[in-house]
C-alpha positions as CSV (number, residue, x, y, z in Angstrom):
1,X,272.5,104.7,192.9
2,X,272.6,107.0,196.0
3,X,270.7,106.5,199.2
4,X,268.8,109.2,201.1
5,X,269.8,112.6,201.2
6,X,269.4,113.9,205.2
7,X,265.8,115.8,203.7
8,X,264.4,112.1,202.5
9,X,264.4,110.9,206.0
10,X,262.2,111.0,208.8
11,X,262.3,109.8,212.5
12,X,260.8,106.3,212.8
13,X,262.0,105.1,209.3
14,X,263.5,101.2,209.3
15,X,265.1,98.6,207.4
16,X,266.1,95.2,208.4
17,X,268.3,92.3,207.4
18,X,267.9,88.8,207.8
19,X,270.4,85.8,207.8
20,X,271.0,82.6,209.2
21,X,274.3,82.1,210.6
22,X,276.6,78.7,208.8
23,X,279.4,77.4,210.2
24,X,281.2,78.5,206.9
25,X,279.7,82.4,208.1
26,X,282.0,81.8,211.2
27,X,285.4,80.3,209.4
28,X,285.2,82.7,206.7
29,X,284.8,86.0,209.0
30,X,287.8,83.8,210.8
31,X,290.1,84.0,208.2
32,X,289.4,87.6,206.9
33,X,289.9,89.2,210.3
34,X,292.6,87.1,211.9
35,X,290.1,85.9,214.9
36,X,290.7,82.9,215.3
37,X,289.5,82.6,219.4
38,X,288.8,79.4,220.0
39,X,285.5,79.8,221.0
40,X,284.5,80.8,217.4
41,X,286.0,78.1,215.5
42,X,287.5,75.2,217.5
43,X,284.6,73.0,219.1
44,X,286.5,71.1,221.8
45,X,287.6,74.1,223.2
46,X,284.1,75.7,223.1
47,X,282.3,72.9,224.8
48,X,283.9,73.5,228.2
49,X,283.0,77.2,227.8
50,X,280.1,78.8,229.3
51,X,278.3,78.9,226.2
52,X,279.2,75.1,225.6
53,X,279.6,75.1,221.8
54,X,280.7,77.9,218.8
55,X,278.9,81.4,219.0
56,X,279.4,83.9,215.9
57,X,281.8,86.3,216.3
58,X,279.9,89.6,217.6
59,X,281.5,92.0,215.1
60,X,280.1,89.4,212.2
61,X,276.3,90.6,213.5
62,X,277.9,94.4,213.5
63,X,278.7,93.8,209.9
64,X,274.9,92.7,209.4
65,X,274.3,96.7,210.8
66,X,276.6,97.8,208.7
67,X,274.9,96.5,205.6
68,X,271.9,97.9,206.0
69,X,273.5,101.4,206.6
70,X,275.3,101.3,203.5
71,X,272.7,99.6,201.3
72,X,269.2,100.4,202.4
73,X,269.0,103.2,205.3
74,X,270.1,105.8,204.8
75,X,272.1,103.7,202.0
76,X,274.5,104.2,198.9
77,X,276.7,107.1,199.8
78,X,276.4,107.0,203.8
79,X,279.2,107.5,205.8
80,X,279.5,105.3,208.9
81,X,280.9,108.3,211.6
82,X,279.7,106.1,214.9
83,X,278.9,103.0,216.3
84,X,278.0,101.6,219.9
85,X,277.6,98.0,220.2
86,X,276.5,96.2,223.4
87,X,276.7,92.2,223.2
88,X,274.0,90.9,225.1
89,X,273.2,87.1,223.7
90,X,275.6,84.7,222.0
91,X,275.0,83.6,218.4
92,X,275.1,79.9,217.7
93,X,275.8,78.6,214.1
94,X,271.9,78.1,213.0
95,X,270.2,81.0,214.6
96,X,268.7,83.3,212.1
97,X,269.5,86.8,213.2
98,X,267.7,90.0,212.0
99,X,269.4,93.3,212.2
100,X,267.5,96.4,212.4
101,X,268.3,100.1,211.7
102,X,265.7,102.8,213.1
103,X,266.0,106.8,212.5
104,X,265.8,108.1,216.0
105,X,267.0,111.8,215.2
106,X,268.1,113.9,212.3
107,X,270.6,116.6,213.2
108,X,270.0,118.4,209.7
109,X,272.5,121.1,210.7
110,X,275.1,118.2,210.6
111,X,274.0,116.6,208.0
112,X,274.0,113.6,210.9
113,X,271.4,110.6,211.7
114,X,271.3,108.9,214.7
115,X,269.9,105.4,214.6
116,X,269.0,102.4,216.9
117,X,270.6,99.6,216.1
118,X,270.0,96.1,217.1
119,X,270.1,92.1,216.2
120,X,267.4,89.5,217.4
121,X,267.7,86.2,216.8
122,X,264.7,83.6,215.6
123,X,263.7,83.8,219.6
124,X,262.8,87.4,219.3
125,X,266.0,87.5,221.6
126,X,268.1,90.9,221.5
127,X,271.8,89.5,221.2
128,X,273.1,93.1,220.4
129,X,272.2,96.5,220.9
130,X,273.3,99.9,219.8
131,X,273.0,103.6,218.0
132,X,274.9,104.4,215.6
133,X,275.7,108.2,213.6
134,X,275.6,108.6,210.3
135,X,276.3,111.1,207.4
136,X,273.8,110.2,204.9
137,X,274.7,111.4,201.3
138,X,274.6,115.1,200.5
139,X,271.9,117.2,198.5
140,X,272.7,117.4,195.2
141,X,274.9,114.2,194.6
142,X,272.2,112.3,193.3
């Protein structure tokens, strides 16, 4: 399966992902990355923070991003070349989050997509914000 060669794609073209966020989300991302700030996984500590309990680690909702790049828009076969992320909204353990991908601009002579890229929790709150680039796969590999 390959996703959408740089010719499939137009600007406005989407895909989202959905998932609500367990406390076993947060402990697992944890122990593959090494992050274990307090603030993320010890509740004591978070409590006297400003958020006053857990949030999800933000690079978790990145990897929500990066799902749909590789799976859905452009998909199978995209390479990831660039990503801005802005945190703008913590994530508790519970909030559903849907992460969004839109096609902005096609730089055909690059074989490059530029996307918007965001997550919104079940508030319609924008908890991160971003573009990223893109090679999507290449004529003739499908």
């Amino acid at each position: 399966m390959v996703g959408k060669r740089i010719d499939e794609l137009k600007v406005s073209d989407a895909a989202e992902f959905s998932k609500t966020i367990s406390e076993s989300d947060v402990y697992l991302y944890a122990g593959i990355t090494g992050d274990f700030n307090p603030a993320h996984i010890n509740e004591t500590y978070a409590a006297r923070t400003f958020f006053q309990t857990r949030i999800a680690h933000g690079m978790l909702l990145a990897g929500f991003i990066s799902s749909i790049l590789g799976n859905q828009l452009p998909g199978p076969g995209t390479i990831y070349v660039r990503q801005e992320l802005n945190f703008l909204a913590p994530v508790r353990i519970g909030d559903t989050i849907t992460a969004r991908a839109e096609v902005v601009e096609i730089i055909a002579e690059k074989n490059r997509v530029r996307l918007k890229t965001e997550c919104v929790n079940q508030d319609g709150t924008i908890v991160l914000g971003g573009e990223a680039i893109v090679s999507p796969p290449r004529a003739g590999k499908k």
